[in-house]
C-alpha positions in Angstrom: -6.0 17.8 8.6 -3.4 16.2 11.0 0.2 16.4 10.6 2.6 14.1 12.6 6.4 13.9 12.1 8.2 10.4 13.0 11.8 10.8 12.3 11.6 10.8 8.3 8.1 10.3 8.1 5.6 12.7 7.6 2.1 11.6 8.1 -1.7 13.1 7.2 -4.5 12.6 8.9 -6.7 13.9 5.7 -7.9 13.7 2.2 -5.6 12.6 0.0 -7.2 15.1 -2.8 -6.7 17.8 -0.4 -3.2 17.2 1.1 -1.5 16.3 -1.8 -1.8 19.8 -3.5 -0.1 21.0 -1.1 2.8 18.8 -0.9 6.0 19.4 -3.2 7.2 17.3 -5.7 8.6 13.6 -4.3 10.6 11.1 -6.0 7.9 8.1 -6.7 4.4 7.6 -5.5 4.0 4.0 -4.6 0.2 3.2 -3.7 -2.3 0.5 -2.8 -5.7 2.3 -3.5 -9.4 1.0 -2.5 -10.2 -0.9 -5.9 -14.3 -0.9 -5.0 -14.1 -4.6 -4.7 -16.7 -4.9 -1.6 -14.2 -5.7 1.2 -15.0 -4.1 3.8 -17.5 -5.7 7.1 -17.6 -9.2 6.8 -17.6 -9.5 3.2 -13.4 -9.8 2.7 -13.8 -12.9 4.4 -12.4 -16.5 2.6 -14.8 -17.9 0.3 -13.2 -21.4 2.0 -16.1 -22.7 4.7 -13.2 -23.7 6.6 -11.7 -20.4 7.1 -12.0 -17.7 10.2 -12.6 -13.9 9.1 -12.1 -10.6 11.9 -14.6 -8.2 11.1 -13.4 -5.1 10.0 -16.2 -2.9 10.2 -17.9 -1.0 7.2 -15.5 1.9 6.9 -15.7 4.2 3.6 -11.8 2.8 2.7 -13.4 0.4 0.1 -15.1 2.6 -1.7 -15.5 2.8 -6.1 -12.2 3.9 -7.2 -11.1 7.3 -7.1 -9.8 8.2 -10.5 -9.5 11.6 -10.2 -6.2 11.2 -7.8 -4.1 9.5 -11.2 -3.2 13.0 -12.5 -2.2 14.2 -9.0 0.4 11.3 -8.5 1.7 12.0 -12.4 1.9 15.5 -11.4 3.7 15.3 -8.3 6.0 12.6 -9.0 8.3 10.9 -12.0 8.0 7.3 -11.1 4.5 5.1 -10.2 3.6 2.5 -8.8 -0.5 1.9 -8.1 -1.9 -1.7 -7.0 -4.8 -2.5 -8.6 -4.0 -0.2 -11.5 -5.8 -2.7 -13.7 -9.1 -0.9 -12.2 -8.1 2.3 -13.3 -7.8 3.8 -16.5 -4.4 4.3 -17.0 -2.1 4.6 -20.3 -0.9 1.5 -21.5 2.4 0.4 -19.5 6.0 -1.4 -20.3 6.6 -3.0 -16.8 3.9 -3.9 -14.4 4.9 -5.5 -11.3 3.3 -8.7 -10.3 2.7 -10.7 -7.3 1.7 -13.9 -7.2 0.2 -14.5 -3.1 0.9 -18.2 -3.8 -2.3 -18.5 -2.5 -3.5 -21.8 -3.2 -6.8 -23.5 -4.1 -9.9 -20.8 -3.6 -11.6 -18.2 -5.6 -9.4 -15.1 -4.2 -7.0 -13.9 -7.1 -3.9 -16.0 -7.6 -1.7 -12.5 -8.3 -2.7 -8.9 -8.0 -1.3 -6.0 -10.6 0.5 -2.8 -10.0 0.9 -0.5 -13.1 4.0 1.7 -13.4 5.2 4.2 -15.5 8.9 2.6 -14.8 11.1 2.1 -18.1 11.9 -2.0 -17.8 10.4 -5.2 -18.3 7.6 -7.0 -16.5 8.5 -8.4 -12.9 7.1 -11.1 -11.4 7.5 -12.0 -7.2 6.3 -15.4 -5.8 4.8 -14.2 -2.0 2.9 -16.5 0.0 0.1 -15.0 1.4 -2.8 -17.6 1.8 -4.8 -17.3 5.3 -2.4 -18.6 8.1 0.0 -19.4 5.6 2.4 -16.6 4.7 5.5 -15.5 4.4 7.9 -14.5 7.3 4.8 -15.2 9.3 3.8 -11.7 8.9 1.1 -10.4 10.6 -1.9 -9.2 8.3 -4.3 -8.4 11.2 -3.7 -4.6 11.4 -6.4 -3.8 7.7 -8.3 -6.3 5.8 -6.7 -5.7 2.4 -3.2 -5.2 3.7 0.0 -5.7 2.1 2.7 -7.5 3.5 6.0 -5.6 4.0 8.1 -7.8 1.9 5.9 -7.2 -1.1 6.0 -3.2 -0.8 10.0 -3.2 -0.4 10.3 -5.5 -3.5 7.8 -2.4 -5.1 9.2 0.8 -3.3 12.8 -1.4 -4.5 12.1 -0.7 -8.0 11.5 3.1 -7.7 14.9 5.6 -7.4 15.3 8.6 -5.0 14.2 9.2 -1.7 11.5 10.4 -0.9 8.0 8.2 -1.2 4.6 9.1 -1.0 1.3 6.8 -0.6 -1.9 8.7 -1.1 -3.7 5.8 0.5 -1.7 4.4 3.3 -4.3 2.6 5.3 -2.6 0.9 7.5 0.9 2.4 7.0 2.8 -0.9 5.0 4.6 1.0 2.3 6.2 3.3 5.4 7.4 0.5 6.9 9.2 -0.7 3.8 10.2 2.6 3.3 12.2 3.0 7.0 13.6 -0.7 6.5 14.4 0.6 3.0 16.5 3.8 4.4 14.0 6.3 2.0 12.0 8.8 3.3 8.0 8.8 3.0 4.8 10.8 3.2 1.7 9.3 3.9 -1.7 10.1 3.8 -4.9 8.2 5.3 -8.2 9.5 5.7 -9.6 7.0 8.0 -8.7 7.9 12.1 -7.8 4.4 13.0 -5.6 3.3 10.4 -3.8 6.7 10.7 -2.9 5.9 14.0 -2.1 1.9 13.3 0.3 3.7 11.0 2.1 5.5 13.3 2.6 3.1 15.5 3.9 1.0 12.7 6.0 2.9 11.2 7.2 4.5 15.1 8.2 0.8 15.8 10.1 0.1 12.5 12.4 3.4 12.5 12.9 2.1 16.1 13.8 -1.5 15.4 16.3 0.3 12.6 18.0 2.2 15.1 18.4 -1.2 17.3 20.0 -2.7 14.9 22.2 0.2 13.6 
């Protein structure tokens, strides 16, 4: 296990199921987990023939779901948020957040689902995120399933407190929405080169913050 400190980000090279007894209690848990949806190599790729796909490589990061970290972010944090929570068995839930990629005519998903213990109603946010197409024209090359930022500040927005953890950062998203966002964050990614597309993300936000401060 690795431990780097950026400014208010503390980072794990590790198992999620190893590091995160040994963490203390955080505010929220805020999470995009591998759903076991066969993503990884080539296979992520746009089922439109017209389409362009990088190859990530067949990493272990989209592998079957890995229930048994549920009662670990319940235990270490009041307030959660898990994409893809609609693959995981999980209690029944008064406000999921939705977001709807916009995405337009192919056979991806037109929303994806995160469950949340959070005490309010349903929320729905319109994102385009379709190929070439998105919005802000942010990147997406850096992992094959990641988020953009504006989606994980609209979900890290609807948590309270400071401090943030993702179990499975990948390639670091919800810390950068968490330094534009002004909280703290943990994060945690097993995989060696997402861990360091991380850092370097989430060096270059806290950076940009102070440039603008």
């Amino acid at each position: 296990m690795e431990k780097v400190v950026i400014g208010n980000a503390t980072l794990y090279h590790g198992d999620c199921m190893e590091v995160m007894p040994t963490l203390e209690k955080v505010d929220a848990v805020v999470t995009d987990p591998p759903y076991g949806i066969g993503e990884s190599s080539k296979n992520h790729k746009s089922r439109d023939k017209l389409a362009k796909s990088k190859d990530y490589g067949c990493d272990t990061w989209d592998e079957r779901p890995v229930q048994e970290f549920v009662p670990y972010a319940h235990e270490i944090a009041n307030e959660v948020v898990i994409f893809g929570g609609n693959y995981y068995e999980l209690p029944p839930a008064k406000c999921w957040l939705v977001w709807d990629k916009e995405n337009g005519a192919n056979d991806f998903a037109d929303a994806e689902l995160a469950w949340t213990n959070l005490d309010k109603a349903v929320r729905l946010k319109r994102y385009m995120w379709n190929g070439m197409l998105r919005a802000n024209k942010e990147s997406r090359g850096d992992h094959p399933t990641q988020k953009p930022v504006g989606v994980m500040e609209w979900a890290v927005g609807h948590t309270s407190g400071e401090m943030v953890l993702d179990p499975f950062m990948g390639s670091g998203t919800t810390g950068v929405a968490c330094m534009n966002l002004g909280r703290k964050f943990i994060g945690i990614e097993l995989e060696r080169k997402y861990f360091d597309i991380a850092c370097e993300r989430i060096e270059a936000a806290q950076a940009q913050g102070r440039l603008f401060a």
